[in-house]
Chimera marker file (.cmm) of the C-alpha trace (Angstrom):
<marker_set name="trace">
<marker id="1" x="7.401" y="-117.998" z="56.596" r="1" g="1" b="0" radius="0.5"/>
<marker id="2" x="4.784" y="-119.817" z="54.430" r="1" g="1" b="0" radius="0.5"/>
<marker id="3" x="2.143" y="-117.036" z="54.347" r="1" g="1" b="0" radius="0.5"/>
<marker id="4" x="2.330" y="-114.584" z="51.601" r="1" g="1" b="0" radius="0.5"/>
<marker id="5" x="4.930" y="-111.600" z="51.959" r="1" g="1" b="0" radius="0.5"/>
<marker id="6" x="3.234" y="-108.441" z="53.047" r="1" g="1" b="0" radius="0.5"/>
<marker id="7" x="3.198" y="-105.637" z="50.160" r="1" g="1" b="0" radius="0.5"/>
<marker id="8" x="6.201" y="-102.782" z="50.235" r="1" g="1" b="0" radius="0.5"/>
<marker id="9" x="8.588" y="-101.457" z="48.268" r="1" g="1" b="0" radius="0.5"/>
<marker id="10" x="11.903" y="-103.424" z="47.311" r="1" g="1" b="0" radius="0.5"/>
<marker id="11" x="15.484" y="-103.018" z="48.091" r="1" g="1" b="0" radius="0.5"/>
<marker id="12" x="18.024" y="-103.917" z="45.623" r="1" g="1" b="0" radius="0.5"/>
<marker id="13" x="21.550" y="-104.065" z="46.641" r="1" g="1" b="0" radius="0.5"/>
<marker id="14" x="24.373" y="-104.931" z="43.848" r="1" g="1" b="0" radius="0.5"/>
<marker id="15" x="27.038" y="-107.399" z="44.996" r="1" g="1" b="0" radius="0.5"/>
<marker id="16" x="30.484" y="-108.578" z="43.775" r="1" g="1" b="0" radius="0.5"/>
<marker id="17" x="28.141" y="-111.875" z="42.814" r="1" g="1" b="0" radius="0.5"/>
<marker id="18" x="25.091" y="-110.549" z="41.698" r="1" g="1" b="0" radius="0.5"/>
<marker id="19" x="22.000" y="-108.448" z="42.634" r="1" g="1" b="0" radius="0.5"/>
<marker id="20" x="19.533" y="-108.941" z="45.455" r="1" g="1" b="0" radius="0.5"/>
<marker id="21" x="16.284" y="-107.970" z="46.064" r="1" g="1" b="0" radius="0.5"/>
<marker id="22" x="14.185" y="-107.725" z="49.329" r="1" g="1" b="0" radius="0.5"/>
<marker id="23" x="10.711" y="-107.124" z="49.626" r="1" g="1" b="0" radius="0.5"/>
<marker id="24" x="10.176" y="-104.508" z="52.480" r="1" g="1" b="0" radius="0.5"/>
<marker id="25" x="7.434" y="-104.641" z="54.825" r="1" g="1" b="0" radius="0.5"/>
<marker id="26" x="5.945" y="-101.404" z="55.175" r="1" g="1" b="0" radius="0.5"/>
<marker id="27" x="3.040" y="-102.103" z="57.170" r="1" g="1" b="0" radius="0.5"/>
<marker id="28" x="5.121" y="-104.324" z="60.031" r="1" g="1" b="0" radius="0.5"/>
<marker id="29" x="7.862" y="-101.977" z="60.395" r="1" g="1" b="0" radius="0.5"/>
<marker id="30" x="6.893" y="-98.785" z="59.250" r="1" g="1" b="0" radius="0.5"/>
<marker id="31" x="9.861" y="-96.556" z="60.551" r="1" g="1" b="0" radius="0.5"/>
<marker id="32" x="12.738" y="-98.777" z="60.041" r="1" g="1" b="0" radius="0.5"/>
<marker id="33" x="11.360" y="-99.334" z="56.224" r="1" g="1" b="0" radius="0.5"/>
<marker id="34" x="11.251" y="-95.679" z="56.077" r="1" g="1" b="0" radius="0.5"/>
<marker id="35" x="15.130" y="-95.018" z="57.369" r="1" g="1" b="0" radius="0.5"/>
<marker id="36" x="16.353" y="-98.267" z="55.093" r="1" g="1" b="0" radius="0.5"/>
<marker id="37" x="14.737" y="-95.869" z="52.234" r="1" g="1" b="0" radius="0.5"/>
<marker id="38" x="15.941" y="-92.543" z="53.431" r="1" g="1" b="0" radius="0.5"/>
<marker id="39" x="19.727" y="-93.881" z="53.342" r="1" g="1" b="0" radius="0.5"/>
<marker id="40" x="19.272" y="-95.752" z="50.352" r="1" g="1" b="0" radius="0.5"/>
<marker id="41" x="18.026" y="-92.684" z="48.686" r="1" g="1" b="0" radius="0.5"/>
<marker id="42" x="21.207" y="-90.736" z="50.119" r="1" g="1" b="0" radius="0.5"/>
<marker id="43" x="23.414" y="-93.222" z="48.680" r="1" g="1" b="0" radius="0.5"/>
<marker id="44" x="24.734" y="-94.072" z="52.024" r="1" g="1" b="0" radius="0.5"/>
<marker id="45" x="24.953" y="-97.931" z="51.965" r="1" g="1" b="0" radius="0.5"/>
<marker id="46" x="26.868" y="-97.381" z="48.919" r="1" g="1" b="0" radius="0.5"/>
<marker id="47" x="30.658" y="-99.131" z="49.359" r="1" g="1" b="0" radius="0.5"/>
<marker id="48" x="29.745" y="-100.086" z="52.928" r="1" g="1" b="0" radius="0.5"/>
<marker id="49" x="30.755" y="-103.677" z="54.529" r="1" g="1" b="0" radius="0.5"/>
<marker id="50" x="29.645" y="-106.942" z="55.727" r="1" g="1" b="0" radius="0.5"/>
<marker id="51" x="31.408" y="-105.908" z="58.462" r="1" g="1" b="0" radius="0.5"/>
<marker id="52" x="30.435" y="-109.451" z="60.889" r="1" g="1" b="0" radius="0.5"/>
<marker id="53" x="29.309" y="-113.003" z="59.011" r="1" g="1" b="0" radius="0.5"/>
<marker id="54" x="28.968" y="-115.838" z="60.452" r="1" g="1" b="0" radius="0.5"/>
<marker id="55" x="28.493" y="-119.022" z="58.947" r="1" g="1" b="0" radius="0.5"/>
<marker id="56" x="25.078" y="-120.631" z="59.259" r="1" g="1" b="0" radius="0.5"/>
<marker id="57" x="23.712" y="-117.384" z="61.014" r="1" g="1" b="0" radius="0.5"/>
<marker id="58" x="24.031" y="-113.970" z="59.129" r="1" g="1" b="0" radius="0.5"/>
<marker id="59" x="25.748" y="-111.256" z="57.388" r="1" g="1" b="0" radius="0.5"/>
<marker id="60" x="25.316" y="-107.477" z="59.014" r="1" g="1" b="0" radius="0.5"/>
<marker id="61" x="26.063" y="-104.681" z="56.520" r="1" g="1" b="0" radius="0.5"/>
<marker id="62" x="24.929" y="-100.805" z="57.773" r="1" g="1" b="0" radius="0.5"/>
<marker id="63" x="27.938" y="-99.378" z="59.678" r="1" g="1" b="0" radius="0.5"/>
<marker id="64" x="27.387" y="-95.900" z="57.192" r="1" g="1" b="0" radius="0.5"/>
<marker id="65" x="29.857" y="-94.079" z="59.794" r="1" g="1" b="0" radius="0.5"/>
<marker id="66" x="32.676" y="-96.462" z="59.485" r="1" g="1" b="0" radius="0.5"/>
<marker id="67" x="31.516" y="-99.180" z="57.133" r="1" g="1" b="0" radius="0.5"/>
<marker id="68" x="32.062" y="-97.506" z="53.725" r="1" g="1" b="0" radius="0.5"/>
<marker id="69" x="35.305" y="-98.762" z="51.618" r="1" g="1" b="0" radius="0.5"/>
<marker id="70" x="35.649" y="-95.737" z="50.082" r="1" g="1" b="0" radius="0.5"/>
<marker id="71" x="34.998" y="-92.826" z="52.610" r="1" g="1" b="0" radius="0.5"/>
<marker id="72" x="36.670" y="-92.829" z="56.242" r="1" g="1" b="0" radius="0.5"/>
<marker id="73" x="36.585" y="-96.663" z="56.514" r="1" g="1" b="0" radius="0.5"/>
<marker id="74" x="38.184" y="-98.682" z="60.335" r="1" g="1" b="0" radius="0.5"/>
<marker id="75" x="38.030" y="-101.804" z="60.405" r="1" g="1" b="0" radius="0.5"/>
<marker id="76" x="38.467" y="-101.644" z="64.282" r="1" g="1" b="0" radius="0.5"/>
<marker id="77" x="35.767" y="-99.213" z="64.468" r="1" g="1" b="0" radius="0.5"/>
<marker id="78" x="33.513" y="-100.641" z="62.141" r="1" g="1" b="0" radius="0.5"/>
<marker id="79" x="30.189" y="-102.251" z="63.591" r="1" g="1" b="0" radius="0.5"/>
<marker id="80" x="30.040" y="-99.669" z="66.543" r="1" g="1" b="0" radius="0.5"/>
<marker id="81" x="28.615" y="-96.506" z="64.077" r="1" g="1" b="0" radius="0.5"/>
<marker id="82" x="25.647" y="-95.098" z="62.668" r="1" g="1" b="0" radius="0.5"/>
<marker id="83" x="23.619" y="-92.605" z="60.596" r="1" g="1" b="0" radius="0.5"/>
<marker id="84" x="23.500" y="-89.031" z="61.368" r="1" g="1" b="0" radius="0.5"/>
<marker id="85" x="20.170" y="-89.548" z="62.459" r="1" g="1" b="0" radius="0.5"/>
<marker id="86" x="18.119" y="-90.507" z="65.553" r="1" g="1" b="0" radius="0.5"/>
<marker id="87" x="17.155" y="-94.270" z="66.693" r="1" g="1" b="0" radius="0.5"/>
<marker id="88" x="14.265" y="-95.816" z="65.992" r="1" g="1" b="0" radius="0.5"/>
<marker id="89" x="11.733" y="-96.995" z="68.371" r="1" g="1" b="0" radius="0.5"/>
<marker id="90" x="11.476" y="-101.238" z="68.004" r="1" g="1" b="0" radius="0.5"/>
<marker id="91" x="8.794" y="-102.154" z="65.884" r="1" g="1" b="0" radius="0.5"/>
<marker id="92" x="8.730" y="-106.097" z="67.169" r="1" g="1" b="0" radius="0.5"/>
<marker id="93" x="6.513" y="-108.398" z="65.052" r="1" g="1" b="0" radius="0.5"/>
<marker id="94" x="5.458" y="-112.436" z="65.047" r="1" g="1" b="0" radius="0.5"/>
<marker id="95" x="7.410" y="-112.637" z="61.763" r="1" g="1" b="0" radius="0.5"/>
<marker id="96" x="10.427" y="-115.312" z="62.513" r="1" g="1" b="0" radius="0.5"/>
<marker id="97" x="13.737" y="-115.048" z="61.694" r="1" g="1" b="0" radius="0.5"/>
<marker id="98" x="13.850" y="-117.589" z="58.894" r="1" g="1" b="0" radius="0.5"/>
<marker id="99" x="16.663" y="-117.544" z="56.722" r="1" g="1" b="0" radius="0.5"/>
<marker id="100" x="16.539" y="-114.074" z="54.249" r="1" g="1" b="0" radius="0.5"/>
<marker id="101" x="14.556" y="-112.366" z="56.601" r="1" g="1" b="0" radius="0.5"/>
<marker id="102" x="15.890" y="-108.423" z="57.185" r="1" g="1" b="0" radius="0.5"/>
<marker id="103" x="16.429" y="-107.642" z="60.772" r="1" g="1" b="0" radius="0.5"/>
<marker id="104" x="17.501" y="-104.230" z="61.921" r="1" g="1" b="0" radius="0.5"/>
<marker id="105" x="20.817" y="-104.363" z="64.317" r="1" g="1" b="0" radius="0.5"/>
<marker id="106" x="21.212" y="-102.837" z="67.615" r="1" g="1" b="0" radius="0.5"/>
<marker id="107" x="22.755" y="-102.802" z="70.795" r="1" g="1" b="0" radius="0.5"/>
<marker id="108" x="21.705" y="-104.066" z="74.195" r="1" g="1" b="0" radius="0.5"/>
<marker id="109" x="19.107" y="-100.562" z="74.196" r="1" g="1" b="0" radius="0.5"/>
<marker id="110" x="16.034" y="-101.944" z="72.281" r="1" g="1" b="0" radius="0.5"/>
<marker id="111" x="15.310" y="-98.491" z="71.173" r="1" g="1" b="0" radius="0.5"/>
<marker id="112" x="18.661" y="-98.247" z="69.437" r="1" g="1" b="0" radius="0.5"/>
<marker id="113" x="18.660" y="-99.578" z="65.810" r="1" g="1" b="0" radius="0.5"/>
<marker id="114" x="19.761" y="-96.790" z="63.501" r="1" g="1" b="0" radius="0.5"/>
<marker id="115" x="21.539" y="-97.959" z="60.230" r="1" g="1" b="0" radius="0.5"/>
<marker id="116" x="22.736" y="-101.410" z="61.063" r="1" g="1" b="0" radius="0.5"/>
<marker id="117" x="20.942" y="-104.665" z="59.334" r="1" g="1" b="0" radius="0.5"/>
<marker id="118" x="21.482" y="-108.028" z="58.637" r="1" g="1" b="0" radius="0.5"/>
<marker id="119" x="20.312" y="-110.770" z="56.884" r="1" g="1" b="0" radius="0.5"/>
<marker id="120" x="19.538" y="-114.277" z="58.017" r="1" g="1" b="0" radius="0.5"/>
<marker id="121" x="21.862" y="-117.180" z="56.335" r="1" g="1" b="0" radius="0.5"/>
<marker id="122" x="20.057" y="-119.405" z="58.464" r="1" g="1" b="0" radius="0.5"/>
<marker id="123" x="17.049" y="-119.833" z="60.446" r="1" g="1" b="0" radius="0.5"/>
<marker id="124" x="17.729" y="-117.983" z="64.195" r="1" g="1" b="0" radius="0.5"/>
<marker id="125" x="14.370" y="-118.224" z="66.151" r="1" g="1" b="0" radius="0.5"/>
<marker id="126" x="16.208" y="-116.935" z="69.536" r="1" g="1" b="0" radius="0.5"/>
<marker id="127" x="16.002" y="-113.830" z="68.105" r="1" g="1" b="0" radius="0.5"/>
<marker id="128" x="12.240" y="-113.705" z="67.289" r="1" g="1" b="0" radius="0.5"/>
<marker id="129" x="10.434" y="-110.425" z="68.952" r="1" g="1" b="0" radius="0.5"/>
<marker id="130" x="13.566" y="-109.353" z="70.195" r="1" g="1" b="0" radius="0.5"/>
<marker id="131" x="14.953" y="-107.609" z="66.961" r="1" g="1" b="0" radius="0.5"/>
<marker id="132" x="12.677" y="-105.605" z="64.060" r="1" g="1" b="0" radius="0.5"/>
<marker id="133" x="11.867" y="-107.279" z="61.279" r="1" g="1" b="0" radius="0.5"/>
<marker id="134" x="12.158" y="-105.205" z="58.285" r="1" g="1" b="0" radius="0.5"/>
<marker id="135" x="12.046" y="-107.360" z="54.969" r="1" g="1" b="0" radius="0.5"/>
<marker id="136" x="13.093" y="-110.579" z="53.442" r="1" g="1" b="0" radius="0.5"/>
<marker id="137" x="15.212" y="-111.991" z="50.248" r="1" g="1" b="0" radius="0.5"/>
<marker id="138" x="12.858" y="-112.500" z="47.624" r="1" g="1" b="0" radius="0.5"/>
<marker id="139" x="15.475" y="-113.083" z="44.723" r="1" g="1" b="0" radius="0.5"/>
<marker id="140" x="19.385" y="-113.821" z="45.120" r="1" g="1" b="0" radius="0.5"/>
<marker id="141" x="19.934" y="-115.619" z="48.106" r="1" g="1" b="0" radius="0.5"/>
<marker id="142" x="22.588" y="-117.364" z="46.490" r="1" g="1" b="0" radius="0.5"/>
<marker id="143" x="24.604" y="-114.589" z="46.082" r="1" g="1" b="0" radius="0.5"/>
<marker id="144" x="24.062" y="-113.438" z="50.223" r="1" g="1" b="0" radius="0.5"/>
<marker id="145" x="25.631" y="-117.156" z="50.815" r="1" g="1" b="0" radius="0.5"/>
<marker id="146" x="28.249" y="-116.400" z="49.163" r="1" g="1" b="0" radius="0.5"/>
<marker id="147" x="29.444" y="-112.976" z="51.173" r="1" g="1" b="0" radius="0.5"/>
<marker id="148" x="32.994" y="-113.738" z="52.547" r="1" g="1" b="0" radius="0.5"/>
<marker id="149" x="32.730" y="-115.471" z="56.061" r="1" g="1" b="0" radius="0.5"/>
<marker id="150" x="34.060" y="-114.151" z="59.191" r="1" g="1" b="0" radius="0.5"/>
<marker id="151" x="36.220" y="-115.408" z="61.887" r="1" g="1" b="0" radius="0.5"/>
<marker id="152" x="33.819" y="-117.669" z="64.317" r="1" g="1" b="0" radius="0.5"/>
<marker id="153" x="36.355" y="-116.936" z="67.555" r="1" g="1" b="0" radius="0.5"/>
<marker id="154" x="35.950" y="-113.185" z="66.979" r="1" g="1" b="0" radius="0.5"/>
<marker id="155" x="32.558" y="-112.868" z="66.943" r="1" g="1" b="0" radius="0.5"/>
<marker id="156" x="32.434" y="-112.795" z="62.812" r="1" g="1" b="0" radius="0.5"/>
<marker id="157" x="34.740" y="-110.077" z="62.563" r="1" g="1" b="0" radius="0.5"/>
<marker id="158" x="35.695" y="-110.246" z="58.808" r="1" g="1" b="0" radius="0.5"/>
<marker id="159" x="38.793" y="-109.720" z="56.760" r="1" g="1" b="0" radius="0.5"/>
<marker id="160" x="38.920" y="-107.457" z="54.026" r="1" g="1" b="0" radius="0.5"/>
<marker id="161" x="35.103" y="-108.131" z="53.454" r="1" g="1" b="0" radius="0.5"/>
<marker id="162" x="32.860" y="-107.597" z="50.781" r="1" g="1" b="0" radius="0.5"/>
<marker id="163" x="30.477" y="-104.701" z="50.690" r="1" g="1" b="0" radius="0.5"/>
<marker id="164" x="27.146" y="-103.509" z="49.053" r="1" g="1" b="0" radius="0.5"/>
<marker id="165" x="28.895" y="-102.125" z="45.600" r="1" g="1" b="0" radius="0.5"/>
<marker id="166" x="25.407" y="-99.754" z="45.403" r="1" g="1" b="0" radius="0.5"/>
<marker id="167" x="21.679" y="-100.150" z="46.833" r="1" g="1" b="0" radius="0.5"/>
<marker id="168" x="18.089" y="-98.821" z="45.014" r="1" g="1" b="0" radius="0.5"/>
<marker id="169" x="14.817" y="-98.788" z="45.925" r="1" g="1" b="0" radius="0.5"/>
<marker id="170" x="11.785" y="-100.221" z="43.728" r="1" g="1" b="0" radius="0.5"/>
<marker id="171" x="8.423" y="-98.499" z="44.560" r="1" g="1" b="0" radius="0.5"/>
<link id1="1" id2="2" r="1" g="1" b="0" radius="0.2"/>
<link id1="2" id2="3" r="1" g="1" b="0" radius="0.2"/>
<link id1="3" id2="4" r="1" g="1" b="0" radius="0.2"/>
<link id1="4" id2="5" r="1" g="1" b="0" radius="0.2"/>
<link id1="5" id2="6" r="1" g="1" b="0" radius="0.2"/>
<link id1="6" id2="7" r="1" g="1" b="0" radius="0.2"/>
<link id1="7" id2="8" r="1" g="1" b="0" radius="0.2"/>
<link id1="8" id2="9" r="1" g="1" b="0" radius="0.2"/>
<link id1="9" id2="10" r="1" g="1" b="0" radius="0.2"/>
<link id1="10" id2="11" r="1" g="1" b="0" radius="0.2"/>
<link id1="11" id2="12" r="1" g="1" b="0" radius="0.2"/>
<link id1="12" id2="13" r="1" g="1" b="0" radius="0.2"/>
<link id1="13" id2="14" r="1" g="1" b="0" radius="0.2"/>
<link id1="14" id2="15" r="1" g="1" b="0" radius="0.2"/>
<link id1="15" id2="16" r="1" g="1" b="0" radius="0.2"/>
<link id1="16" id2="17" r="1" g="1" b="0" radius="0.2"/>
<link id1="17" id2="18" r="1" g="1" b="0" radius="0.2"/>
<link id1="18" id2="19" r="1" g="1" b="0" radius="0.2"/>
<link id1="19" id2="20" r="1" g="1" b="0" radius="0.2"/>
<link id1="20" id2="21" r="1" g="1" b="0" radius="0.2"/>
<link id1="21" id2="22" r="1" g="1" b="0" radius="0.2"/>
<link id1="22" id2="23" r="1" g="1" b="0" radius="0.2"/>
<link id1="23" id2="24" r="1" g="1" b="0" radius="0.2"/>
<link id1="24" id2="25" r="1" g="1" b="0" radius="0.2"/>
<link id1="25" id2="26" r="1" g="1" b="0" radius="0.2"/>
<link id1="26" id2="27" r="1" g="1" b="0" radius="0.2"/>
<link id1="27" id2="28" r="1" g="1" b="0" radius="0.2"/>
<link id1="28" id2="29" r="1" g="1" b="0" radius="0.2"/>
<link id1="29" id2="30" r="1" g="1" b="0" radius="0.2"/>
<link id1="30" id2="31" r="1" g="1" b="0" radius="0.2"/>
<link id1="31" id2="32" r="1" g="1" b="0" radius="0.2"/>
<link id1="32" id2="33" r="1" g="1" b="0" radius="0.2"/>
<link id1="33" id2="34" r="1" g="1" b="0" radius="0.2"/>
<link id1="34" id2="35" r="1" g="1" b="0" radius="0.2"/>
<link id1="35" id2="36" r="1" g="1" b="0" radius="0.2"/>
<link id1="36" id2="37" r="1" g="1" b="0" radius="0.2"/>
<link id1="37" id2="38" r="1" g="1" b="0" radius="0.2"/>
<link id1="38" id2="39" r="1" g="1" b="0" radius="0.2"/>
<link id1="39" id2="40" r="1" g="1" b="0" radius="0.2"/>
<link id1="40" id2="41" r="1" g="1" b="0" radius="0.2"/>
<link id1="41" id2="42" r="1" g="1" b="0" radius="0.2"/>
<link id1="42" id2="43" r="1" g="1" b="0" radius="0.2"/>
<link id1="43" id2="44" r="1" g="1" b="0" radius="0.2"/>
<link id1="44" id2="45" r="1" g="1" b="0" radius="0.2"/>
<link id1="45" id2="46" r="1" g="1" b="0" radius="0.2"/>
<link id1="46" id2="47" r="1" g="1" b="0" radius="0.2"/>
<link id1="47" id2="48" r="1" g="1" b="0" radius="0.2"/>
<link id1="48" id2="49" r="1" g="1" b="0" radius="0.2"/>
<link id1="49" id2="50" r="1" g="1" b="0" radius="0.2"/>
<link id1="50" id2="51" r="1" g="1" b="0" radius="0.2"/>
<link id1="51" id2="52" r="1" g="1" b="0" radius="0.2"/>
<link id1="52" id2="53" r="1" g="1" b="0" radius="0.2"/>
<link id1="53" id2="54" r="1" g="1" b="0" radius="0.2"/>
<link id1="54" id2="55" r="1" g="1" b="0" radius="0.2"/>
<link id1="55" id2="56" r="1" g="1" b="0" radius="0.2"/>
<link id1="56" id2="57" r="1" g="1" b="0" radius="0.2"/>
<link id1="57" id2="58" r="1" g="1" b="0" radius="0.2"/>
<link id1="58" id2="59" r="1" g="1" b="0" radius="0.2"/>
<link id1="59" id2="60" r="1" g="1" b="0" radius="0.2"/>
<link id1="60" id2="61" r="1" g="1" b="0" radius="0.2"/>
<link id1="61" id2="62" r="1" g="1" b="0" radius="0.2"/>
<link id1="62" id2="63" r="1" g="1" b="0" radius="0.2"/>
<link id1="63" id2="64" r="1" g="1" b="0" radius="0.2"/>
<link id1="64" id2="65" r="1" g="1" b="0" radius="0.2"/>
<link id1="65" id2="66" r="1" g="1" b="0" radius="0.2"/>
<link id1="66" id2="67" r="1" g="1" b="0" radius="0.2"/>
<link id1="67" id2="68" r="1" g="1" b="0" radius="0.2"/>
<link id1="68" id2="69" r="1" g="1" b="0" radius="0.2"/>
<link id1="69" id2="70" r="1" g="1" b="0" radius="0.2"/>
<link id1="70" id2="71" r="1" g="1" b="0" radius="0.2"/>
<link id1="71" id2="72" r="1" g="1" b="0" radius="0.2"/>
<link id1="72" id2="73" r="1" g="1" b="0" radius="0.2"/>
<link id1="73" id2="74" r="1" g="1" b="0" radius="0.2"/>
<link id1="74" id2="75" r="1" g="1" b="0" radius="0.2"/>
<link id1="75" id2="76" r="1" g="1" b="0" radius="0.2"/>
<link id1="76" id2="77" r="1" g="1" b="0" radius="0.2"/>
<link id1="77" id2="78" r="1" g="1" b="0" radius="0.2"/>
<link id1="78" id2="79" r="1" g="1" b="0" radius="0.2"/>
<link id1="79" id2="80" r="1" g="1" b="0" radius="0.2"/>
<link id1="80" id2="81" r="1" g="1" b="0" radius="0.2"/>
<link id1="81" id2="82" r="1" g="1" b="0" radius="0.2"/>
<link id1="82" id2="83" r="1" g="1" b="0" radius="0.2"/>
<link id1="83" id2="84" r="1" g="1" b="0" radius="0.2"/>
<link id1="84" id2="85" r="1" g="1" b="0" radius="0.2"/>
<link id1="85" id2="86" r="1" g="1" b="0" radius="0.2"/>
<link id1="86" id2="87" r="1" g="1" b="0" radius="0.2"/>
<link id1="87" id2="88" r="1" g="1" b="0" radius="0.2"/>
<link id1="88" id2="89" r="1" g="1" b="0" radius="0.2"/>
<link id1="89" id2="90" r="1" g="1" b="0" radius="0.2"/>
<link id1="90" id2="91" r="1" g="1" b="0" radius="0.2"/>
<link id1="91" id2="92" r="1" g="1" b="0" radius="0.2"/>
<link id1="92" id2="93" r="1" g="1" b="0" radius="0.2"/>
<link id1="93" id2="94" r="1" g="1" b="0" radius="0.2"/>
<link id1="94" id2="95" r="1" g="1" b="0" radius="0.2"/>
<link id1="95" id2="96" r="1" g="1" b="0" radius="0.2"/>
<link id1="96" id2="97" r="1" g="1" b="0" radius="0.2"/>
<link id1="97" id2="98" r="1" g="1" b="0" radius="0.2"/>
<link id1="98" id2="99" r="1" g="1" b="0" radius="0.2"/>
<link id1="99" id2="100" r="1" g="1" b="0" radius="0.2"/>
<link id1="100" id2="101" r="1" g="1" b="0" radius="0.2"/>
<link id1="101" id2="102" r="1" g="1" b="0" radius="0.2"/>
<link id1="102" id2="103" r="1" g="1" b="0" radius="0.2"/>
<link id1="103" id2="104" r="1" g="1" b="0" radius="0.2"/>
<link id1="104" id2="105" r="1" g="1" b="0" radius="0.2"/>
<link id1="105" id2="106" r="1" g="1" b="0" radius="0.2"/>
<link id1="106" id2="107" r="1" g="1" b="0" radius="0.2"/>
<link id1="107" id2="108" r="1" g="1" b="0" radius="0.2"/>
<link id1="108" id2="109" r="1" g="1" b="0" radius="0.2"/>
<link id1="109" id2="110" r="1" g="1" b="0" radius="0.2"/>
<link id1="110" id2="111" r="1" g="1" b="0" radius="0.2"/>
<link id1="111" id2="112" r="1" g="1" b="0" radius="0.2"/>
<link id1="112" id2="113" r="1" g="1" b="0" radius="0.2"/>
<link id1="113" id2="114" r="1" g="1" b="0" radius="0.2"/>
<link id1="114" id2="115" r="1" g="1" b="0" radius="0.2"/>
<link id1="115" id2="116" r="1" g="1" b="0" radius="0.2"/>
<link id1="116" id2="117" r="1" g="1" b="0" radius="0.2"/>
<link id1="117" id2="118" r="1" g="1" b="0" radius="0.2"/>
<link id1="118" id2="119" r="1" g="1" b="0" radius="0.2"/>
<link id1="119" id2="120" r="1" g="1" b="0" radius="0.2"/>
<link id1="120" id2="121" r="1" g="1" b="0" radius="0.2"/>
<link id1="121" id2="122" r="1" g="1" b="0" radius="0.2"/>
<link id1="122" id2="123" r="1" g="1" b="0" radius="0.2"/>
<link id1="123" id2="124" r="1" g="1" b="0" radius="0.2"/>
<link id1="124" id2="125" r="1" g="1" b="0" radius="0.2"/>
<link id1="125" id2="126" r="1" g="1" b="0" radius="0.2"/>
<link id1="126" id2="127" r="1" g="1" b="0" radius="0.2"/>
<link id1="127" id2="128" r="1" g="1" b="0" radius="0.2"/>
<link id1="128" id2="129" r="1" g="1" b="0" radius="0.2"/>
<link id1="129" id2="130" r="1" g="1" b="0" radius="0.2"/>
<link id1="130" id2="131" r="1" g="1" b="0" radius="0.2"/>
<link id1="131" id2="132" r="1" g="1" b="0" radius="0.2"/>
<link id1="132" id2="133" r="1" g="1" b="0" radius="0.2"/>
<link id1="133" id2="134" r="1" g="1" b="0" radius="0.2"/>
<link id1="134" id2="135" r="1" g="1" b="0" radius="0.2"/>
<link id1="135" id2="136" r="1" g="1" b="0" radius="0.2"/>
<link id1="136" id2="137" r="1" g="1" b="0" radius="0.2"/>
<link id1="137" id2="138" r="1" g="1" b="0" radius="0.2"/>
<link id1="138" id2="139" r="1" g="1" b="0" radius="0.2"/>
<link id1="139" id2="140" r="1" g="1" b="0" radius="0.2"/>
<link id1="140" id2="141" r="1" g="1" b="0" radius="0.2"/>
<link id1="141" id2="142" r="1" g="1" b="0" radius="0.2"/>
<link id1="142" id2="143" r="1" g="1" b="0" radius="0.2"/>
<link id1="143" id2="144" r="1" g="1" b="0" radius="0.2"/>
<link id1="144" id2="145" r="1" g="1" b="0" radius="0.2"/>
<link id1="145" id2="146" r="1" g="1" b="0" radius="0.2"/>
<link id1="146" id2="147" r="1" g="1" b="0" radius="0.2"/>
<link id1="147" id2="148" r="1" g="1" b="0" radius="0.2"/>
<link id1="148" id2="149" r="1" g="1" b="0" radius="0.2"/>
<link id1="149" id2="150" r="1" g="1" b="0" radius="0.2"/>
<link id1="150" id2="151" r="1" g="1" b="0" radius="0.2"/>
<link id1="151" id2="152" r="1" g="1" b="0" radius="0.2"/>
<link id1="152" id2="153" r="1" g="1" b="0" radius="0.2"/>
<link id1="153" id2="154" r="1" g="1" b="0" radius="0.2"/>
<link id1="154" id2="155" r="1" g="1" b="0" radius="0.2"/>
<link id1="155" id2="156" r="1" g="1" b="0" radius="0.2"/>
<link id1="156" id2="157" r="1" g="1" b="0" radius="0.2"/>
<link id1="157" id2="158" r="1" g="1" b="0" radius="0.2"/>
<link id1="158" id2="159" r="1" g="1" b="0" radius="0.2"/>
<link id1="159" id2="160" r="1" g="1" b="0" radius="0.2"/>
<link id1="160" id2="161" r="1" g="1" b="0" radius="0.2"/>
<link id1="161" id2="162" r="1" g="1" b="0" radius="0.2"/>
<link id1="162" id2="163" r="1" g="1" b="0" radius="0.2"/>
<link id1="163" id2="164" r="1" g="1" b="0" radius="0.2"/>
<link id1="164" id2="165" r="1" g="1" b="0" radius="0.2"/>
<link id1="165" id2="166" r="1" g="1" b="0" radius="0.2"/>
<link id1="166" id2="167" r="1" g="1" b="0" radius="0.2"/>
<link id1="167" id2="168" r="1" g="1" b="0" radius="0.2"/>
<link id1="168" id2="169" r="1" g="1" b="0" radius="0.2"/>
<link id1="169" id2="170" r="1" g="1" b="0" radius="0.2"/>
<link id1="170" id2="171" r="1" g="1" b="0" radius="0.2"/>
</marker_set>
């Protein structure tokens, strides 16, 4: 994305290897920005996982139902929960799924992101208008490259992985 990031609030989410910080884009995705803030606020990314990585593609983080090290955590459940609230309504956009770019997870329904994102390692165009874009990296990529890898034959399933230590929003 060479054009200039549209204006929002930023997310900053503490790692084992050092802070990041996304720019959120407010006027693309208006109701996913609004539910990433909402759960931030709650403290509900707090302890959760990078519960699937894989190399040269992403890192999804999100699960608040299962994900969280510290509070009813399942690995073999992990990756199929959400919030306590409703899904959101796609909010699809021409922005491309460069690498750092924010996309909201979901399953096959494409009314059915809730709590799940990810973040691009890599460039992954397939995925363009097919999944909301919600924000991108603007400061510690590094540290997002260096989130434990997954398992490539089980879909990025990852062992004893590393989690979001504590989020905050920046208005």
């Amino acid at each position: 994305m060479t054009k200039k990031l549209p204006k929002g609030p930023t997310l900053h989410l503490n790692l084992k290897y050092g802070k990041v910080v996304c720019r959120l884009f407010q006027e693309i995705a208006p109701n996913h920005v609004k539910r990433i803030i909402e759960l931030v606020e709650e403290k509900s990314y707090d302890n959760v996982v990078f519960h699937r990585v894989i190399d040269g593609f992403m890192a999804q983080t999100g699960d608040v139902q299962y994900g969280n090290k510290l509070k009813k955590f399942s690995k073999d459940h992990c990756g199929m929960g959400g919030s306590s609230k409703l899904n959101l309504n796609q909010e699809f956009s021409d922005i491309p799924f460069d690498a750092g770019v924010l996309g909201m997870a979901r399953s096959q329904d494409l009314n059915s992101a809730n709590s799940q994102f990810f973040i691009m390692l890599d460039e992954g165009h397939f995925l363009n208008n097919n999944y909301t874009v919600f924000g991108k990296v603007t400061r510690g990529m590094k540290n997002v490259h260096k989130i434990k890898k997954g398992d490539a034959n089980l879909n990025g399933s990852v062992d004893d992985p590393d989690e979001i230590i504590s989020a905050h929003i920046k208005f």
